[in-house]
C-alpha positions as CSV (number, residue, x, y, z in Angstrom):
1,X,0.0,0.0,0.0
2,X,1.3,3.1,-1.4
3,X,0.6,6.4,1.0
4,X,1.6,10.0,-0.3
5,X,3.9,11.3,1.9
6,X,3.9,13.4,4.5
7,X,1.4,11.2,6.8
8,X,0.9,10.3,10.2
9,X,3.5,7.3,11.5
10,X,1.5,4.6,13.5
11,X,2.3,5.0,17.0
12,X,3.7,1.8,18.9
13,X,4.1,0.2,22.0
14,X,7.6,-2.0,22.4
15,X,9.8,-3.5,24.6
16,X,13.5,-2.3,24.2
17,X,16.8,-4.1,24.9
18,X,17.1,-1.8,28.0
19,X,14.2,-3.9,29.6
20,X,12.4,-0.5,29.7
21,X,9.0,0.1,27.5
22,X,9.2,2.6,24.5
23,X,6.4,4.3,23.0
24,X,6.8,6.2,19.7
25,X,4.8,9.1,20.9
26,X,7.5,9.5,23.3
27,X,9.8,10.4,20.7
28,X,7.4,13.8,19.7
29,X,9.6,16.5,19.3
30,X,12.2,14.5,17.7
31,X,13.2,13.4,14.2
32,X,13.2,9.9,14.2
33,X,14.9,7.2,12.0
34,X,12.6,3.9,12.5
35,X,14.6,0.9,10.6
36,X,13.3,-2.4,10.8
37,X,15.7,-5.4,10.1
38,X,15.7,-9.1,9.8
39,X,17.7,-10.4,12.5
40,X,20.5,-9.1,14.8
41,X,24.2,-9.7,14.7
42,X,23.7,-10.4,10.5
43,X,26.4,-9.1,8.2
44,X,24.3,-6.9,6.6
45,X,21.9,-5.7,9.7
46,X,25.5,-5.5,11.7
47,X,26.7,-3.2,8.9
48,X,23.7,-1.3,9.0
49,X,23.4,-0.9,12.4
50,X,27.4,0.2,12.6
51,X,26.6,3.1,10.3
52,X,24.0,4.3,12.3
53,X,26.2,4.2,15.5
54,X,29.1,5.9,13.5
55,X,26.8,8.5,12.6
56,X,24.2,8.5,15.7
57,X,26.3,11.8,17.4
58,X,25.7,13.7,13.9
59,X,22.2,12.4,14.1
60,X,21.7,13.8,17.5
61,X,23.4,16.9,16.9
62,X,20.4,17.4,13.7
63,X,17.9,16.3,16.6
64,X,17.5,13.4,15.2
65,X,17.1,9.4,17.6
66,X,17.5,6.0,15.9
67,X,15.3,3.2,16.5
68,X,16.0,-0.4,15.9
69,X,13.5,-3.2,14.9
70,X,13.6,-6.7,14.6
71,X,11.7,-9.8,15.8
72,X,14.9,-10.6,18.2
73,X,14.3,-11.1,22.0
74,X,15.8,-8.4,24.2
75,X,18.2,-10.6,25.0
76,X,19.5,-11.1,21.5
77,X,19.4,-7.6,21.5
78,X,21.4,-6.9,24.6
79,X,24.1,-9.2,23.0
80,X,24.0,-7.4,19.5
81,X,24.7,-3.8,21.3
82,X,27.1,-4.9,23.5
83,X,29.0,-6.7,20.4
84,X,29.1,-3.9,18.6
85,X,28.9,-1.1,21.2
86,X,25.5,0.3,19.5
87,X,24.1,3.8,21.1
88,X,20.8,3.6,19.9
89,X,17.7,1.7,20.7
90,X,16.5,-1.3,19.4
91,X,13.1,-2.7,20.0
92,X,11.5,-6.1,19.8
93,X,8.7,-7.0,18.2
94,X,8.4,-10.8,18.3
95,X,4.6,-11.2,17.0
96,X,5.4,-8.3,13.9
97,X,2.6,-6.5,15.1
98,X,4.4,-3.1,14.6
99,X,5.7,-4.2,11.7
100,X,2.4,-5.4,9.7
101,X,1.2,-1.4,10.6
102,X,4.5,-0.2,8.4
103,X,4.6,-2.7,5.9
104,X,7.9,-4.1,6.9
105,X,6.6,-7.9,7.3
106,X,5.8,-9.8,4.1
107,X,7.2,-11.6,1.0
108,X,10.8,-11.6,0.5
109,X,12.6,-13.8,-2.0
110,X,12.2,-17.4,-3.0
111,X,8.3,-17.2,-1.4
112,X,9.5,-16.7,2.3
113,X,7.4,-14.2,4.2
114,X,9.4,-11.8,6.9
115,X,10.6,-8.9,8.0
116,X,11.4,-6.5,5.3
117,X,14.2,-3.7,5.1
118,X,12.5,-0.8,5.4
119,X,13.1,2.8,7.1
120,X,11.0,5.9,7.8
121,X,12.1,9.4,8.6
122,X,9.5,10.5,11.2
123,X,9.7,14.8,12.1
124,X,8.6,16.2,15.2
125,X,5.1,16.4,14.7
126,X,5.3,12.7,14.1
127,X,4.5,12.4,10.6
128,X,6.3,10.3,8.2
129,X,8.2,12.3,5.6
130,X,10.4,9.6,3.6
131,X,10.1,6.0,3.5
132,X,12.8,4.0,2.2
133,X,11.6,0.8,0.5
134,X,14.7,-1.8,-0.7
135,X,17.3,-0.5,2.0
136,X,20.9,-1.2,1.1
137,X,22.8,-1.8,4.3
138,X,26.3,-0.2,3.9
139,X,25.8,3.2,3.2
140,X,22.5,3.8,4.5
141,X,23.2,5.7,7.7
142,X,24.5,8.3,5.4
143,X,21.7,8.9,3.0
144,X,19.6,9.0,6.0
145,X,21.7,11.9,7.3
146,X,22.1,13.4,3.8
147,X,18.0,13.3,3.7
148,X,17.5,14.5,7.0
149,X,19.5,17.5,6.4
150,X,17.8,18.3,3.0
151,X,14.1,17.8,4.5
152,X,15.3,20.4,8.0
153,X,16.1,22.5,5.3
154,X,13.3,22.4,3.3
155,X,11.0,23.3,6.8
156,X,13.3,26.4,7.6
């Protein structure tokens, strides 16, 4: 399903890696970059998650969070950003719940069904302003920021 963009991002409920609850509505006021991925500790959801880290402080400097999601339990989580020494948070969504209501669960290759590599640039007001369908991993981080830079630019 195809939505013209800007519209309003789904807000969520999940549990994080820090143990702790996170709501996406918690975020308002933010720029935030929602990725979903298939599974933690990957090669390419470790590369894409190391280019976030390597550019989260530039991120946060634009006002920008990352947030992580997969299907892995927090524990598999916990091990993936200790690994790795990832800054952000990642959430879980075991049941793909959250991911069904972004369209990042569904056929991949060869007939499987799963999660699907997709990211959304969410601004403050919480509406989503890009959406990035077939996400290659290295490299990613940095169109994000490129894009997020262009679209604070653009609302000056």
């Amino acid at each position: 399903m195809k939505m013209n963009l800007p519209y309003k991002a789904p807000d969520f409920t999940l549990k994080g890696a820090d143990d702790n609850v996170h709501a996406l509505h918690d975020f308002q006021g933010k720029w935030v970059v929602l990725y979903f991925y298939p599974q933690d500790d990957t090669p390419g959801c470790t590369a894409e998650a190391c280019g976030f880290r390597d550019n989260y402080d530039v991120l946060l400097a634009r006002g920008a969070v990352v947030i992580g999601v997969s299907r892995d339990a927090g524990e598999s989580h916990q091990r993936f950003v200790q690994k790795y020494n990832l800054n952000f948070l990642l959430l879980s969504d075991s049941d793909h719940a959250v991911m069904d209501m972004y369209g990042a669960w569904g056929s991949k290759m060869f007939g499987n069904v799963g999660v699907l590599r997709k990211t959304f640039l969410i601004n403050p007001v919480g509406d989503i302003v890009k959406v990035y369908g077939r996400v290659t991993p290295i490299g990613h981080a940095s169109q994000v920021l490129n894009d997020l830079a262009k679209l604070q630019q653009q609302s000056k």
